[in-house]
Structure formats: structure tokens, C-alpha cells
C-alpha positions as CSV (number, residue, x, y, z in Angstrom):
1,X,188.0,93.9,78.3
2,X,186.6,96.7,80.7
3,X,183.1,95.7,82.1
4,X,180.0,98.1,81.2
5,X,178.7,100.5,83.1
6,X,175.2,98.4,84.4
7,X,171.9,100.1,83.2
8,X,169.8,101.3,86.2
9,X,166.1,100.6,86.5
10,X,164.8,103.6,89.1
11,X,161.7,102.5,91.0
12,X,159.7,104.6,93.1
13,X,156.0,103.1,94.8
14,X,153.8,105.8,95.5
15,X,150.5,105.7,97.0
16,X,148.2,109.0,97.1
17,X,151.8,110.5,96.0
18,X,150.6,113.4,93.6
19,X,152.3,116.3,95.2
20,X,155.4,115.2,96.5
21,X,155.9,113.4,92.9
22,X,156.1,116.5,91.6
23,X,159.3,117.4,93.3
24,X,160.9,114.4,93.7
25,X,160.9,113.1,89.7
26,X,162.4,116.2,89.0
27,X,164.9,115.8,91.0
28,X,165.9,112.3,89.4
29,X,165.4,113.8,86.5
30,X,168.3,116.3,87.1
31,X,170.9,113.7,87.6
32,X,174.0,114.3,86.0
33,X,173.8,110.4,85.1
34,X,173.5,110.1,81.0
35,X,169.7,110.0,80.5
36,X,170.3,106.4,77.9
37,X,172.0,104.7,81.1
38,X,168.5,104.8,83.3
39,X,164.6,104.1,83.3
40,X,162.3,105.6,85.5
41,X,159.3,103.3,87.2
42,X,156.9,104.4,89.0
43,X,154.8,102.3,90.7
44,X,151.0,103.4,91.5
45,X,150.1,101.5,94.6
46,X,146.2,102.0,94.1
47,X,146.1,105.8,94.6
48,X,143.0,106.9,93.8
49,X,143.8,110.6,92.9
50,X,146.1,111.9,90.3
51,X,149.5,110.1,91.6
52,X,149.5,108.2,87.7
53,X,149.0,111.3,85.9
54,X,151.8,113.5,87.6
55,X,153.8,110.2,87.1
56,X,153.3,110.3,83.9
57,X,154.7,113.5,83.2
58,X,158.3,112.2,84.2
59,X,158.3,108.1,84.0
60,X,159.4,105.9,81.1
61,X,156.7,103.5,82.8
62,X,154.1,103.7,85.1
63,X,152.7,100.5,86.4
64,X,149.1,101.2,88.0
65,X,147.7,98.5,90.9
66,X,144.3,98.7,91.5
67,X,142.1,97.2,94.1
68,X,143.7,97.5,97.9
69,X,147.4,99.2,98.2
70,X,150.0,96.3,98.3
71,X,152.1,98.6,100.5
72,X,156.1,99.4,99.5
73,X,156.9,95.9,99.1
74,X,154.7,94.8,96.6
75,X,155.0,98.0,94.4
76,X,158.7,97.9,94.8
77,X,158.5,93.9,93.4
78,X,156.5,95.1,90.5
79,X,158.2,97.6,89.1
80,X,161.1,95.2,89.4
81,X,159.5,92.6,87.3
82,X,158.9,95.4,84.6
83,X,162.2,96.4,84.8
84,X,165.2,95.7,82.2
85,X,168.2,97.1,84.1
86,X,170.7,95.2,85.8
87,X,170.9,97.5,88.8
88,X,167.6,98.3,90.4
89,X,167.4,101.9,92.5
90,X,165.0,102.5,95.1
91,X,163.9,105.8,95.5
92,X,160.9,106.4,98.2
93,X,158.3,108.7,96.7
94,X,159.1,111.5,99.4
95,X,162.6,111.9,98.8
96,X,164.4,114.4,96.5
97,X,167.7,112.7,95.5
98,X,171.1,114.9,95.0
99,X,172.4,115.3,91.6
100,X,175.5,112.7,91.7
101,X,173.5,110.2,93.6
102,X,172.1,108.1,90.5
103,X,175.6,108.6,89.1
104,X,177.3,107.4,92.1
105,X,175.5,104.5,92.1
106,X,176.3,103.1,89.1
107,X,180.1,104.0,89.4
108,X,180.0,102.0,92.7
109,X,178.5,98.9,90.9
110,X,180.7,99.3,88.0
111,X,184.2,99.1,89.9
112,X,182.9,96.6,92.1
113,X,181.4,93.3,91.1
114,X,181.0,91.7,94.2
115,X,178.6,94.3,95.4
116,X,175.6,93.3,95.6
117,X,173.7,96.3,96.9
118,X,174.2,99.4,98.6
119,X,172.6,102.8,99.9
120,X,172.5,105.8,101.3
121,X,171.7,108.6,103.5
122,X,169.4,111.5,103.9
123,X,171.0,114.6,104.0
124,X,171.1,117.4,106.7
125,X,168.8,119.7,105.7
126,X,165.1,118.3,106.0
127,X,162.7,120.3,104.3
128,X,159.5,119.9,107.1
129,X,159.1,122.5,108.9
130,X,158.6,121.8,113.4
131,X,160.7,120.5,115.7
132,X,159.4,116.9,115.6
133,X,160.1,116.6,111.4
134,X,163.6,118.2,112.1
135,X,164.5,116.1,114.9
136,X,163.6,112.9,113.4
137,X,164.6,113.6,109.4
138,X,168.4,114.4,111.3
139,X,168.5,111.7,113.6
140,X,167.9,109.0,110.4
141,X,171.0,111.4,108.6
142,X,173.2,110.9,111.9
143,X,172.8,106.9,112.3
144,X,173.9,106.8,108.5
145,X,176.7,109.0,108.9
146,X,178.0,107.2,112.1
147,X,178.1,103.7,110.0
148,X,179.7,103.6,106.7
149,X,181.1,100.8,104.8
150,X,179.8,96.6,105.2
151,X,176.4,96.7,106.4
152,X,173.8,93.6,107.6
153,X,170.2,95.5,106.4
154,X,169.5,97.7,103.5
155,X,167.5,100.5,103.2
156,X,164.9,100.9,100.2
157,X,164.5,104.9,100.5
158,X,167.4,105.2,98.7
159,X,169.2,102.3,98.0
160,X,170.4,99.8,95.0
161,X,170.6,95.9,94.8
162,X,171.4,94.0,91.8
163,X,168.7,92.5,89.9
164,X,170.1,89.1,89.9
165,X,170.6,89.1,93.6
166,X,167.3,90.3,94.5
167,X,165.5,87.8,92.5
168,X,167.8,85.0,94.0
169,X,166.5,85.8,97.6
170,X,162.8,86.2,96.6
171,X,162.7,89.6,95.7
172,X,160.6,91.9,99.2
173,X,158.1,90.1,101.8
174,X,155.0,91.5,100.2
175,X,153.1,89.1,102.5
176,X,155.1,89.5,105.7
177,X,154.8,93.3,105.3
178,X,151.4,94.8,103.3
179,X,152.4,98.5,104.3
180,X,155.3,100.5,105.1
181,X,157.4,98.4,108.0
182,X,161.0,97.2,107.8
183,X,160.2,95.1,104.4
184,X,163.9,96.2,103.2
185,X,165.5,95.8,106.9
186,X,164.7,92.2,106.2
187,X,165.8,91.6,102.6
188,X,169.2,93.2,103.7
189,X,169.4,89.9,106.1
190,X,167.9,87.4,103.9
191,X,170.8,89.5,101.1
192,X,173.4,89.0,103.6
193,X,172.3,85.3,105.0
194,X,172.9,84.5,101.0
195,X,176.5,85.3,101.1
196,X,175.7,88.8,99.4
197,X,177.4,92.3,100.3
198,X,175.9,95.3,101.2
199,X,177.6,98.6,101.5
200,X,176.5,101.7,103.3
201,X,177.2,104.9,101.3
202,X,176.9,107.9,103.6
203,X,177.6,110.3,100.7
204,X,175.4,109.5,98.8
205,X,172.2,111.9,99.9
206,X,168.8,112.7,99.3
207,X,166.3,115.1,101.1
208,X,163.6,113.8,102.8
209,X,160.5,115.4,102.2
210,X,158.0,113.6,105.1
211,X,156.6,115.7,108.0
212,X,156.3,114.1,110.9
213,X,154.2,114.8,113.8
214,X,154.8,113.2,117.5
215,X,151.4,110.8,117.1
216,X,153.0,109.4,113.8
217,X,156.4,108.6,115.3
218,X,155.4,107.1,117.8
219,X,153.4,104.4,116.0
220,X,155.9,104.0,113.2
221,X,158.4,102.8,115.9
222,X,156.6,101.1,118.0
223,X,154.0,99.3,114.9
224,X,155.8,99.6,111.9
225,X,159.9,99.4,113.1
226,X,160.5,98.4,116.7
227,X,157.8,95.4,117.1
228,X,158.4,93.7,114.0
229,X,162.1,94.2,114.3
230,X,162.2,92.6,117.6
231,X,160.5,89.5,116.1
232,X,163.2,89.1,113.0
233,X,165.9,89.5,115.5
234,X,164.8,86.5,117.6
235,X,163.3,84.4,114.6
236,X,167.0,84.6,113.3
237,X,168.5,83.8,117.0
238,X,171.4,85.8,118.4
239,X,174.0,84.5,116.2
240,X,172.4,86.7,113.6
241,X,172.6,89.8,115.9
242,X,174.2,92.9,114.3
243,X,176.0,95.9,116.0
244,X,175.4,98.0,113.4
245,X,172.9,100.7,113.2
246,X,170.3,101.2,115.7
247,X,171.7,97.4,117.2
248,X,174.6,99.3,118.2
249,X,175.8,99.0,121.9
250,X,175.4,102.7,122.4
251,X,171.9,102.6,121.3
252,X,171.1,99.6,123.4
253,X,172.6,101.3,126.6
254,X,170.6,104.7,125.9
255,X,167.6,102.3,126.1
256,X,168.1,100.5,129.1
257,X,169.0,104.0,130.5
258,X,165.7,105.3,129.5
259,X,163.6,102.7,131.2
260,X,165.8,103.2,134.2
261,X,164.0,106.9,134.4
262,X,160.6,105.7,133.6
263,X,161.0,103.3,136.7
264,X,162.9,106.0,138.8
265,X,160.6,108.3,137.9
266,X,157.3,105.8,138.6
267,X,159.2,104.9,141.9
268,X,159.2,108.5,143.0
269,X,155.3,109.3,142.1
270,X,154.6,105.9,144.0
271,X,157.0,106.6,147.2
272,X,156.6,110.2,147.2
273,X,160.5,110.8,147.5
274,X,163.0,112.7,145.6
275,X,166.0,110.4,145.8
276,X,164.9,108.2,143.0
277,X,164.6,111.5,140.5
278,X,167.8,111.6,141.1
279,X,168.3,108.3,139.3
280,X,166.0,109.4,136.5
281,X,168.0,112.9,136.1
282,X,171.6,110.4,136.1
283,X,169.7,108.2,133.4
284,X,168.7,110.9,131.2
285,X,172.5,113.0,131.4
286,X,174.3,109.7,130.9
287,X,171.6,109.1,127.3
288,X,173.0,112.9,126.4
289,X,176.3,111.7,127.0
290,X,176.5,108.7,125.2
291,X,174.6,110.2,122.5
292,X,176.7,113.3,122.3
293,X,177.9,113.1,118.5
294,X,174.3,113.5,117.5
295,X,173.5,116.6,119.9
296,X,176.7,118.8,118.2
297,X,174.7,117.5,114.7
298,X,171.9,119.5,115.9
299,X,173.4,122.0,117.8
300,X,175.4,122.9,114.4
301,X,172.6,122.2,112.1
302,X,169.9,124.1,114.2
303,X,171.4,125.5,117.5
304,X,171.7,124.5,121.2
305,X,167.9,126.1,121.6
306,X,167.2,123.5,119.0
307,X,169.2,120.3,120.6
308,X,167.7,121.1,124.4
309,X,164.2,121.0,122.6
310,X,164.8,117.7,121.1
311,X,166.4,115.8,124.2
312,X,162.6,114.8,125.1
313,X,162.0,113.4,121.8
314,X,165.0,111.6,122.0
315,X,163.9,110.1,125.3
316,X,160.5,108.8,123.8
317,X,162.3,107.3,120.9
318,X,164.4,104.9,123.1
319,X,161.5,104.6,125.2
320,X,159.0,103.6,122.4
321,X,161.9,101.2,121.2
322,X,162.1,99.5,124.9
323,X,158.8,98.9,124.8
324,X,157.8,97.8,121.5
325,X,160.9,95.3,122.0
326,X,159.2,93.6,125.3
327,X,156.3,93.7,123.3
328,X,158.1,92.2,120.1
329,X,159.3,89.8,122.6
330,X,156.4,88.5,124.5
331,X,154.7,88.2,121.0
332,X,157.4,85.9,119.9
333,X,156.8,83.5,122.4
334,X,153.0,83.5,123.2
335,X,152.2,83.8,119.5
336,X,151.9,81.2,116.3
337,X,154.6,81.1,114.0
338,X,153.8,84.2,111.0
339,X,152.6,82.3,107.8
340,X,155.3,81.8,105.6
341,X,156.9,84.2,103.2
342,X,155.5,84.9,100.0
343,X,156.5,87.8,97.8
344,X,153.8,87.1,94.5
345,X,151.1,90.0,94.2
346,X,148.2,88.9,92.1
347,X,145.6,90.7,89.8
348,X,148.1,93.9,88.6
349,X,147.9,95.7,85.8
350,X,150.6,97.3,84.2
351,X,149.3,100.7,82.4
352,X,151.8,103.0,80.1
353,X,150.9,106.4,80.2
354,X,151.9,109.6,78.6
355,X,155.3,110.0,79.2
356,X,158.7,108.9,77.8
357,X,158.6,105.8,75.2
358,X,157.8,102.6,76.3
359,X,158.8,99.2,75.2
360,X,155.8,97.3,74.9
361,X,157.3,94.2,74.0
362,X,159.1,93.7,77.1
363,X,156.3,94.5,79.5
364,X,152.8,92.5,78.5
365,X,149.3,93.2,80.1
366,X,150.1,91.4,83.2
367,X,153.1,93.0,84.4
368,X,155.7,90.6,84.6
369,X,158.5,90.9,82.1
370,X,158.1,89.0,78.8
371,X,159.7,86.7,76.0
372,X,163.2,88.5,75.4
């Protein structure tokens, strides 16, 4: 007897998220995946503005948290307690998925019953305007394109896990992470500590719609990816270490590189001599070099002028990541153990809306799932 195609539950957290809502539930709405096989959560992470109502329009449930945002994590875990499918989908508010993506999915989990989650990639053609959105919106597309197949992390902007799995491990760090950090970076270990597989699916691809500016970049990976990363890296011990991804050796060498030509660079303001720019200059053509797959991306996607513009903002992202992982590090060891885990998110409601029918009887009042 052939197994069923699993039914999806699609979950997107929003907070403040009334206008890119509006393009990015259409777009899940235009999947070519049957309507009957999928739901569509949103989760209202205490907007404050008409994020609910615009969600409304589109979702067969909108779950509304009030009080302080519980970030990504604890929206994602409450739309997945309100959820009935056996597959749930991740989709960031800020992201406008392709057509076969949803469908995709479900074909992958269908043929395969060891998977146990997968995702995908943004695509190459970023919507933000400025070099800075561009640059960074193509450099996420090329590190996914560079690493299909088994991965050790998961990514929640678009991504799937089974709902069996995901509760096993706990479900997201809620408490570990209260706003947008690496909260699915570390349920893709804790997945794959577990014995669970994770697939990385370069084709399947959304658009991301987030402008970036340098400022917010800059804090993301130092504050929100490259500190707290460090920290899970060492709390799991090197054993754990992955060369997947950013952990690759290529991106570790374009680091060490990097701080080679800030200290070249420093040594030659301090000595007043030339020789050690010469070092930086080497440093900085042997980053190109290594990273030369990703400058023909952008020299195809948006020309050479384009790629000889974004060589600098390539340099400060390995530099931010060198030092947010001495800082990651010297916080590891002069620092008190974090408090432990805990995913549970109290004093939620759970509000229907306008919208598509809902099923009261599954989802009571407090929003976790009911008597079945």
C-alpha cells in the first residue's frame, strides 16, 4: 500500500509584518500544491499594527500573541502547536516562495521517509534595491547553492521538519533565543544529534524581500549569528564541528586572511612603512581567490562594476565573523553557563480571524492543540 502524500501545516511569525504580508501570502497562495493538502498559520508575534488583519485575508488561522514579541522562535512553536499537519513549513514573513516550492516539499517527504526535514535557498534575484541588500540577499543564495544534499543545521526561512521529529527534540529554544538569532541553526544540531536527517534543497527557492543596510549587517553577524554561533560550536566541543556551510574550510581561511590585513594594515599606520600593505593587499587577493565562485555569481547576476563594489563588504563580513568569534570565545570561558533550555511560551492567545474556515475544535482558547 503506497504511503500518503503528508498534509503540510505552513507557518509564518510575523512581527510589525503588514506590508510585506501582503506579497508574501500571495505568493503561497499561488502554489501549484492542491489547496486541500495545506493550512496556512500565521503567527502574530505582538504587532501592534495591522499585521493580524492583512493576515487574515489569506490564513486558515491566525494565532495573535500579545504582551512582548516572543521573537521567531516562540511564534514558530505556536503555530506548531495549532497545527494538524504532519509536515510543518517554515516560511519567514519576508520571503515570497516560488510556485513548486510547497509542492516540492511534500514530494520530497512523500518518497522519502527517513527525512526528517529539509530546506531551501533564496533565489538570485533579490528584490531590495542598493548594493548592500544585493550583496548580502546573493551571498545567502551562493552558500546554499555551493552545499546541497546531507546537511548538520536547518534553516527556518524556508524550510520543513516533520512534526513528530520536531516535537521529539523540544520543538525551537524560545528561551535561548527571544528574537531573531540562529534559533533554527540550533534545532538542526539538536535534529541531527537525535539521529534525524536533514537535506539541503538548493532548488527549491524563494525571494527574499529584506533590505539591508551596512549598520544592520553588521550587528546581525556579529549579535544575532556570529557570537552566539561561536558559543554552540564550543558548548557542543569539536567533535560536533561541521564543514558545511559557513564552517567550511574556505570560509575559515578567508577569515584568518582578513585579520591578517587588519593587522598588516594596523602595522603599517603604527610603523609608518609600506611593506606590510603589501601583506594586506596579498590577504585581500588571496580572499578573492578563494572565494572566486561567488564573484562570477555577481559578476553574472549584476556585473564586474557590481562584484568590485562588493569586495569591501565581503571583507567586513569575514571580519565581523573573526571578531564576533573571539568574542563568542572569550564569552564562553569568562561567562556562567546560559540557563537551561526551555521552549514553553506562556499567556498566548490563539484568535481566528476572517479568513478561510477554521476548526475550532482542534485549536481551544489557549493555543495548544486539543482532545482529537
Amino acid at each position: 500500500m503506497s504511503v500518503a502524500t503528508p498534509f503540510l501545516s505552513v507557518i509564518v511569525p510575523a512581527h510589525r509584518g503588514e506590508a510585506v504580508l501582503r506579497r508574501s501570502l500571495p505568493a503561497l497562495l499561488a502554489s501549484d500544491l492542491d489547496r486541500s493538502a495545506w493550512e496556512l498559520i500565521v503567527v502574530d508575534d505582538a504587532s501592534g499594527d495591522g499585521t493580524p488583519l492583512v493576515a487574515a485575508e489569506y490564513a486558515d488561522l491566525v494565532v495573535r500573541l500579545e504582551g512582548t514579541p516572543r521573537g521567531p522562535a516562540g511564534a514558530r512553536n505556536r503555530g506548531a502547536e495549532a497545527a494538524r499537519g504532519e509536515v510543518l513549513v517554515f516560511i519567514d514573513a519576508d520571503v515570497c516562495v516560488h510556485g513548486d516550492v510547497l509542492g516540492s516539499m511534500a514530494d520530497a517527504f512523500h518518497a522519502d521517509p527517513g527525512l526528517s526535514a529539509l530546506f531551501g535557498s533564496y533565489d538570485a534575484d533579490p528584490t531590495a534595491p542598493g548594493l548592500v541588500s544585493q550583496f548580502r540577499n546573493l551571498l545567502h543564495h551562493h552558500v546554499h547553492q555551493l552545499n546541497p544534499g546531507g546537511a548538520e543545521t536547518f534553516w527556518a526561512g524556508c524550510g520543513a521538519v516533520r512534526r513528530a521529529a520536531f516535537m521529539e527534540v523540544g520543538m525551537l529554544d524560545a528561551g535561548r533565543f527571544p528574537r531573531p538569532q540562529i534559533e533554527d541553526i540550533e534545532l538542526g544540531r539538536r535534529l541531527r544529534r537525535a539521529g534525524h536527517r536533514i537535506e539541503l534543497r538548493p532548488d527549491i527557492q524563494c525571494t527574499h524581500l529584506k533590505r539591508w543596510t551596512l549598520r544592520n549587517m553588521v550587528v546581525t553577524d556579529y549579535r544575532d549569528r556570529g557570537v552566539p554561533w561561536m558559543l554552540l560550536l564550543l558548548e557542543e566541543g569539536p567533535a560536533r564541528s561541521s564543514a558545511t556551510l559557513n564552517l567550511r574550510f574556505d570560509q575559515k581561511a578567508s577569515t584568518a586572511l582578513v585579520g591578517l590585513a587588519a593587522l598588516a594594515v594596523a602595522a603599517a599606520l603604527v610603523l609608518r612603512a609600506t611593506a606590510p600593505l603589501l601583506v594586506a593587499a596579498a590577504a585581500v587577493l588571496a580572499v578573492v581567490l578563494l572565494n572566486h565562485r561567488f564573484y562570477a555569481l555577481l559578476v553574472r547576476a549584476r556585473g564586474a562594476a557590481f562584484a568590485l563594489a562588493a569586495v569591501p563588504l565581503h571583507l567586513i563580513f569575514y571580519f565581523t565573523g573573526g571578531v564576533a568569534g573571539v568574542a563568542g570565545t572569550l564569552l564562553f570561558h569568562t561567562k556562567r553557563r546560559r540557563p537551561a533550555r526551555s521552549a514553553s511560551i506562556e499567556g498566548n492567545d490563539v484568535a481566528p480571524l476572517a479568513g478561510r474556515p477554521v476548526d475550532r475544535e482542534r485549536v481551544g482558547v489557549s493555543g495548544v492543540r486539543g482532545p482529537e
